[in-house]
N, C-alpha and C positions, 0 to 999 in steps of 0.2 A: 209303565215307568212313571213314578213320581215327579211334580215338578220339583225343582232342587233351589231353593234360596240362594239368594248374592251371598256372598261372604262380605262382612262390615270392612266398607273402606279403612284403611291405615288414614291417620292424622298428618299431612303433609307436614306441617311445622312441627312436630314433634319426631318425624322420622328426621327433618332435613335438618334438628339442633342435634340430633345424635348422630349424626354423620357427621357435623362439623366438625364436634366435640371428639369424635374419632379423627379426623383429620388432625386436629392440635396437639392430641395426643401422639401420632406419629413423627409430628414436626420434630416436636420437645425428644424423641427418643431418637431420633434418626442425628439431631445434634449434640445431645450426650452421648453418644456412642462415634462421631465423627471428630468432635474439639477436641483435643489432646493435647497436654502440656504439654512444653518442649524446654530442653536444657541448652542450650550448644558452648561452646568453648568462647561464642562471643554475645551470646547474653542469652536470653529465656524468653519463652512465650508463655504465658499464662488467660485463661480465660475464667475470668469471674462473675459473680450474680446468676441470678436462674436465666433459662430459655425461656424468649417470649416476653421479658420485662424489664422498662426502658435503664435498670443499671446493670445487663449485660453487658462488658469491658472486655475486649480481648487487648491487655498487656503486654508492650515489649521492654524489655530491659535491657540494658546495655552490659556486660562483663566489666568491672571496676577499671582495666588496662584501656577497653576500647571508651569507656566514658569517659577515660584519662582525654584519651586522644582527641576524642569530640571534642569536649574541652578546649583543649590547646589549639584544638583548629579552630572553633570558631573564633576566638580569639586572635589567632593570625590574621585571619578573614575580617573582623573588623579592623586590625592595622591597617590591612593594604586597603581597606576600603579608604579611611581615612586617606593613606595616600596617594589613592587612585584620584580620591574626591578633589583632593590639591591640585593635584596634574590635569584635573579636565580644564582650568582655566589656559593652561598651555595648549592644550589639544583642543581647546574654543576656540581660542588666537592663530590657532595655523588653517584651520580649517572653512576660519571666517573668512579668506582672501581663497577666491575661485584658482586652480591650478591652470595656468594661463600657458598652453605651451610654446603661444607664439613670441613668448620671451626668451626661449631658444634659439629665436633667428628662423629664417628657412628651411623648408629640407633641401636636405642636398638631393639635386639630380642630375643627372650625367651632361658635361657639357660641350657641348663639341665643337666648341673651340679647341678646346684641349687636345681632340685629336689631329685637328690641322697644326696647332704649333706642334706638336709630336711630330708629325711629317715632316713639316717642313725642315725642320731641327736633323733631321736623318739624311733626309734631300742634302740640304746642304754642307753636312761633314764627311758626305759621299763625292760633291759636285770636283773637290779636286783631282779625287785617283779617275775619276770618268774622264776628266779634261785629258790626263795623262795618259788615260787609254788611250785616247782617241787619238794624241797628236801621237803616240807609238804605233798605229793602227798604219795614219795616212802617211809614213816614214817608211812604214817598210814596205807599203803600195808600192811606192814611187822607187826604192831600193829597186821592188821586184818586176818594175817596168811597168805594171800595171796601169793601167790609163783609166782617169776622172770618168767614170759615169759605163767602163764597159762590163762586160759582167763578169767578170771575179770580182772588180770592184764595190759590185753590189753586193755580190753574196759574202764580199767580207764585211760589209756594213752591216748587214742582217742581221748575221752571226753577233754584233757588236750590239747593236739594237736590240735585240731580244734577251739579252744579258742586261741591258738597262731596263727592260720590262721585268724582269724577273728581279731583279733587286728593287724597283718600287712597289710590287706584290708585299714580296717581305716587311717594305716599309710601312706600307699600310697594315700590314697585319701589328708591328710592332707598336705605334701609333696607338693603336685600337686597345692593346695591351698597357700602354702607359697611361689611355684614359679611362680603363675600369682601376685602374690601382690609385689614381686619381681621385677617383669617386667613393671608392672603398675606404681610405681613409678617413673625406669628409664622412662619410657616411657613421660609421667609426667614432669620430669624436663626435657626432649628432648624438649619439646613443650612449653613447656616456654619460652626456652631459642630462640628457633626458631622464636617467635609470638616477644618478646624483641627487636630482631635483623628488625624483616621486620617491626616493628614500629618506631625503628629509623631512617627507611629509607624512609616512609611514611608518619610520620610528616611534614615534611616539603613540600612534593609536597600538602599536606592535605592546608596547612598554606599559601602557595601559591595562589592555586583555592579558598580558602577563599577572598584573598585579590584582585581578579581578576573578584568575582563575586561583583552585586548588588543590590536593587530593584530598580526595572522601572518605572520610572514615568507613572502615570496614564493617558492611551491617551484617545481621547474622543470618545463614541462612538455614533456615529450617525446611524439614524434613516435612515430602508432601503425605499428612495422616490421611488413614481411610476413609472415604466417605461412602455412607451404608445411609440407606434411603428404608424407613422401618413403613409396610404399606397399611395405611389403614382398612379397618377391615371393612367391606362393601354393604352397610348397616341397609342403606336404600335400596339398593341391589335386590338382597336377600329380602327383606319386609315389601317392598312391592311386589318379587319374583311369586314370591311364595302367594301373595293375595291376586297376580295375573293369573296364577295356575288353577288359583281357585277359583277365577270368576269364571277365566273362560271353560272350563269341567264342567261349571255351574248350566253356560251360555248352550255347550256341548250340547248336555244331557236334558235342557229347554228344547232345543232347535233341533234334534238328530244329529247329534255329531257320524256317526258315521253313514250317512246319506250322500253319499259325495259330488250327489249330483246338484244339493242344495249350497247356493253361495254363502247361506247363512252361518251353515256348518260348516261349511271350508273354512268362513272369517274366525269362527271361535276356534278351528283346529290350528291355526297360522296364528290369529292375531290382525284384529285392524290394525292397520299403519298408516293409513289412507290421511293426511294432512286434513282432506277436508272435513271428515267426519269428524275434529280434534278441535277444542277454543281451552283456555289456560293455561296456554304449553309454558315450562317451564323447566330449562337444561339443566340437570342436577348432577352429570357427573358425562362420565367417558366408557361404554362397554364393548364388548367385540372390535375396537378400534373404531368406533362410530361415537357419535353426540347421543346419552342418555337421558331421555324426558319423562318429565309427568304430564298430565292433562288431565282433563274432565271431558267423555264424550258429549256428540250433543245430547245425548239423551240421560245426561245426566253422571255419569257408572265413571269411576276413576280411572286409571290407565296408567301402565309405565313400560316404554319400552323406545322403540325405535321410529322414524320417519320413514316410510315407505321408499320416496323417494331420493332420500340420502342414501340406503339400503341399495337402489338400483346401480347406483355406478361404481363400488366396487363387487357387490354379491347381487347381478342381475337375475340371475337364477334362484335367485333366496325371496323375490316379488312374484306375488302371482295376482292376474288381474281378474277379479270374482266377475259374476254375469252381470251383474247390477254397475257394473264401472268402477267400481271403488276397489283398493291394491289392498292385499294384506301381505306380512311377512311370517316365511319357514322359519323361527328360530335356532330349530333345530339345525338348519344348516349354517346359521352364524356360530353355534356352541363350537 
């Protein structure tokens, strides 16, 4: 078998302006085929000038009824502005003096005094019917012979006594009732007077953001057009593919490609991939879901394909490591 000649390197710069040039080309049709006039009931979209040059305009219009309305609104919007602008010197002047609440007076909190004169107030419009118990108590003692200090005497005292403990129970509880309603009230006009004071200082920023807001005229809404992605065709791809095939056939049919036991012939069956064996890398595009490069080996011989070691972490089985140390990659199992 004959030796078999390199196949002449492809021009890097002349492959990588016709891929561009295909690149711009599907730009331009992937955006004519995506921009689409629109009509709607409240104005149009329109896009004009070519793809790609700087007096491309995408146009909105307004419907004559809703320009009306813009119109009129903004023009409302500069009155209140105007009158907003008036009114800030009022809403300067209120806001310049700190809200001071201790011009309120104190807060109220519960005083207890209040519940002793509540008591005592009870106590005492009780003290006469007790008096009158008591002298009806020691009347009918002495009626029923009962004698000072023996014991029915006592246990009619008792009986008498613990009726007075039980109505100052009460008392205290009512007491206790008279001075949360006591406090409730101050409490009551505190908060009045409190809520009075932060409204007339609220009004007017209220009456401001009133006059500063508005409604928005109605903008139109359009209809989402399809977008269609037109793919350029793979110029580098195919004009490298086609000159890797042929070099490595070339490298094959030099080296014994089907010797399998030589790493040489494995590397031309696979493909170097091996980073080190590689100097002018240059990423030119994206293939099998990997980064696609060019290079120059060292020994000169141009190259496009893949990184060994990019290769290994999603298609680890797609590396294989030649006897001399250096990786090459299965293509075939990335296709």
């Amino acid at each position: 078998m004959g030796k078999s000649s390199s196949p002449t390197p492809p021009n890097p710069q002349a492959t990588a302006a016709a891929q561009a040039s295909a690149n711009q080309d599907a730009v331009r049709e992937s955006a004519l085929v995506s921009q689409i006039n629109q009509v709607t009931p409240y104005g149009s979209l329109q896009y004009t000038g070519s793809v790609g040059e700087p007096d491309r305009t995408a146009w909105q219009t307004l419907a004559p009824a809703q320009q009306q309305i813009l119109n009129q609104s903004n023009q409302a919007a500069m009155q209140r502005g105007e009158i907003a602008n008036n009114q800030l010197g009022q809403v300067a002047e209120t806001l310049s003096t700190p809200f001071d609440i201790n011009s309120l007076g104190p807060t109220p909190t519960a005083d207890p005094q209040a519940w002793q004169r509540a008591y005592d107030s009870i106590i005492q419009r009780n003290q006469p019917q007790a008096d009158q118990q008591r002298a009806a108590l020691e009347t009918q003692l002495a009626n029923q012979g009962i004698d000072l200090g023996s014991e029915a005497y006592r246990n009619a005292y008792d009986i008498y006594n613990r009726g007075q403990n039980d109505f100052a129970l009460g008392a205290q509880g009512q007491a206790m009732g008279q001075q949360q309603a006591d406090f409730g009230l101050q409490q009551g006009a505190y908060n009045q007077a409190l809520q009075s004071a932060l409204t007339g200082r609220q009004v007017p920023l209220n009456e401001l953001a009133a006059l500063m807001s508005g409604q928005q005229v109605q903008q139109p809404q359009f209809v989402n057009s399809g977008q269609y992605n037109v793919a350029p065709g793979d110029i580098m791809g195919a004009t490298y593919g086609n000159y890797n095939a042929e070099a490595n056939q070339a490298a094959a049919n030099n080296q014994g490609l089907y010797d399998l036991l030589g790493s040489a012939a494995m590397a031309a069956a696979y493909g170097w991939s091996d980073r080190r064996l590689k100097r002018d890398i240059v990423r030119v595009g994206e293939r099998n879901g990997l980064p696609l490069y060019v290079w120059r080996y060292l020994w000169g011989a141009l190259g496009m394909g893949h990184m060994a070691d990019e290769v290994r972490i999603p298609h680890p089985s797609a590396v294989i490591r030649m006897p001399n140390g250096f990786d090459a990659v299965n293509y075939g199992e990335l296709a």
